[in-house]
C-alpha positions in Angstrom: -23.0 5.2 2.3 -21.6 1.9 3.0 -18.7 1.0 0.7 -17.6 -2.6 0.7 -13.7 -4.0 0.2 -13.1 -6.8 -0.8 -10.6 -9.0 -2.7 -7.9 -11.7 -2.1 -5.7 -10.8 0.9 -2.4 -9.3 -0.2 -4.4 -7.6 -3.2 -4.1 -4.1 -1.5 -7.5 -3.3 0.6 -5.3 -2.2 3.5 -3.4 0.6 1.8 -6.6 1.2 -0.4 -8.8 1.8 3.2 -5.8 4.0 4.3 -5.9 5.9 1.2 -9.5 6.6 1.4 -8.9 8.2 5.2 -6.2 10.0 4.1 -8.2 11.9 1.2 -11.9 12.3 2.8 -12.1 13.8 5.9 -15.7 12.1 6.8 -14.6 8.7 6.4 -14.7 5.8 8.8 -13.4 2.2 8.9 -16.4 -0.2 10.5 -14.8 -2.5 13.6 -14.6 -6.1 13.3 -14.1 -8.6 15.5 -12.0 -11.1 14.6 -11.5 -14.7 16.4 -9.1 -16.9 14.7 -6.6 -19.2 15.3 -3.7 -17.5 13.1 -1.6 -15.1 15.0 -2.0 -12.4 13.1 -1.1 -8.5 13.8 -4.1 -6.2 13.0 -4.2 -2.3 12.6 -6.8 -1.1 14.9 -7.4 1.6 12.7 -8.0 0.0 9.5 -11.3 -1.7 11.2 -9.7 -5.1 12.2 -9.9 -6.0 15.5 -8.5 -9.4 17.3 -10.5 -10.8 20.2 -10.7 -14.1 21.8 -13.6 -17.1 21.8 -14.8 -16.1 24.6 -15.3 -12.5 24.1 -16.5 -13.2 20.6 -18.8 -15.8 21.8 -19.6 -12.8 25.0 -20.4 -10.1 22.3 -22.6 -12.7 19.9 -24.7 -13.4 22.8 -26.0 -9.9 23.1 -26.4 -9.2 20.3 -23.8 -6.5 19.7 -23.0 -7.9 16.3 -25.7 -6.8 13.6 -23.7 -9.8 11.1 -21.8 -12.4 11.9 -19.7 -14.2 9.2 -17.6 -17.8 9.4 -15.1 -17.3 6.7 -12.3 -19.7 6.3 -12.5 -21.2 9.4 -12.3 -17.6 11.2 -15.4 -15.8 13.0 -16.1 -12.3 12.2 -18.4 -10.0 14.2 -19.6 -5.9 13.6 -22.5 -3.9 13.8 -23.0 -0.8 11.5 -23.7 2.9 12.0 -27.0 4.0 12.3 -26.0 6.3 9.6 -24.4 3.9 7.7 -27.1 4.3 5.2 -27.1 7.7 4.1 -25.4 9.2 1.4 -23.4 11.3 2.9 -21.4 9.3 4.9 -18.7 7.6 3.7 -17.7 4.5 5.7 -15.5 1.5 4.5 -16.0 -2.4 5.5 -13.3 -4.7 4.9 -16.0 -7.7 4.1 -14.8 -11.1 5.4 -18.2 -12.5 3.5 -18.5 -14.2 0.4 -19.0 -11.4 -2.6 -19.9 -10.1 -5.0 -23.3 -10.6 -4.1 -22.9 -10.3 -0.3 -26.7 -11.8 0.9 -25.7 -10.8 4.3 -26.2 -6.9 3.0 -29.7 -6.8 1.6 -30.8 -4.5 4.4 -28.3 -1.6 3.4 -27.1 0.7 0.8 -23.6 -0.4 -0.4 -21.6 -0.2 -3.4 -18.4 -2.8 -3.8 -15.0 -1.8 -4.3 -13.0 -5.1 -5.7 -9.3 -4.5 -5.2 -7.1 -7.0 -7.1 -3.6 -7.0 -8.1 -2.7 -7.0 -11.9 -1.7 -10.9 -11.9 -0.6 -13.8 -9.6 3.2 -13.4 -9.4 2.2 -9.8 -7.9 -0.4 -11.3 -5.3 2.5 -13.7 -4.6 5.7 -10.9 -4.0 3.0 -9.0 -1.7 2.2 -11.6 0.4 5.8 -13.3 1.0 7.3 -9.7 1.8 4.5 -9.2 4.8 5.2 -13.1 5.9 2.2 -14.1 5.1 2.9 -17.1 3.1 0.6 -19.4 4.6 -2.2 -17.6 2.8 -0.8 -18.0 -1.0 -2.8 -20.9 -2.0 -6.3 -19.4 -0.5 -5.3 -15.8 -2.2 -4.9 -17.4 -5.8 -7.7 -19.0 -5.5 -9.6 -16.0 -4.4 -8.0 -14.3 -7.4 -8.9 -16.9 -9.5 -12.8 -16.3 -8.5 -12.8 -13.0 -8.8 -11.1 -12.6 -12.5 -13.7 -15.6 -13.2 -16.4 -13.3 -11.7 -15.2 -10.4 -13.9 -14.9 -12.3 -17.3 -18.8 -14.0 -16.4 -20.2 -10.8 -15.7 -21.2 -12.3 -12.6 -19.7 -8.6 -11.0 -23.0 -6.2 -11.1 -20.9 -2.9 -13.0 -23.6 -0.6 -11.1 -22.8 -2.3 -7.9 -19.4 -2.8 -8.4 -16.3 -0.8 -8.5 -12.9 -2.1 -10.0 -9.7 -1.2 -8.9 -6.3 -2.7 -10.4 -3.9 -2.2 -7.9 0.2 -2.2 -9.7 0.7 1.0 -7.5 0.0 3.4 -5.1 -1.1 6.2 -7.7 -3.5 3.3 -9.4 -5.2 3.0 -5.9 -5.3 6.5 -5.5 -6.9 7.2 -9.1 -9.4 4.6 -8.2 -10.2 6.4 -5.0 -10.5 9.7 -6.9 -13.0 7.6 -9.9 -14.6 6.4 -7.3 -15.0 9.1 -4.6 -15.9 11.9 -7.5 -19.9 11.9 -7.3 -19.9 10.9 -3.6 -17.9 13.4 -1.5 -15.5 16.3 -2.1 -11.9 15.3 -2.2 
């Protein structure tokens, strides 16, 4: 099954995808390609991958992509597994789309995993101690939408799974909640 991250960078999807390989042994991070201007470091193995116009343009033109997103003024490219679909497979996509109802999924079987932190001055600490202060303003407001989405019920609660993230053991019990029915831990 196809389990979609998402939430306001600095939030915690990073450490929450790294959690989830850590405890199940089946699952797998979905590559995508990003082309953006911001020189930014990515973990290869957390599904991230930098790539140049050209490339991205190279790969988009046959047709190795199955979505492409345009998401803050950066490109994002991936294709999923064949098996992506089935139940028993367990593999993570750090969306770069707009959620919670992702339109760009209505072929496939997902189920959302929001990760937010508890409030703003925590999003804020996060994102100065990995330098990444030039994102504050665009992860409030992210934040902002997504406790907005919450309190509207605009979140579908069987779609939808939601993980406060204060600490590593809250990301871990969210794994566990979520993980339970799904695979063996």
């Amino acid at each position: 099954m196809l389990f979609v991250v998402a939430g306001p960078s600095g939030s915690g999807k990073s450490t929450f995808i790294k959690l989830v390989l850590e405890f199940i042994d089946n699952a797998k991070v979905i590559d995508v390609d990003v082309c953006t201007p911001l020189l930014r470091i990515y973990e290869k193995s957390l599904g991230r991958i930098l790539i140049d116009i050209e490339s991205f343009n190279q790969k988009f033109r046959n047709s190795e992509y199955s979505i492409v997103n345009n998401y803050d003024d950066n490109n994002y490219g991936y294709k999923f597994p064949l098996d992506c679909n089935k139940i028993k497979s367990v593999y993570l996509l750090d969306y770069p789309g707009e959620y919670p109802e992702c339109p760009d999924l209505i072929n496939y079987n997902w189920k959302g995993i929001l990760i937010l932190p508890p409030n703003e001055d925590t999003l804020i600490e996060r994102l100065k101690k990995c330098n990444r202060e030039n994102r504050i303003c665009s992860a409030i407001n992210e934040y902002n939408e997504c406790i907005n989405d919450i309190i509207t019920q605009k979140l579908d609660k069987d779609k939808w799974f939601i993980v406060y993230n204060n600490s590593r053991e809250d990301l871990i019990n969210g794994l566990k909640e979520i993980f339970k029915t799904n695979v063996d831990l």
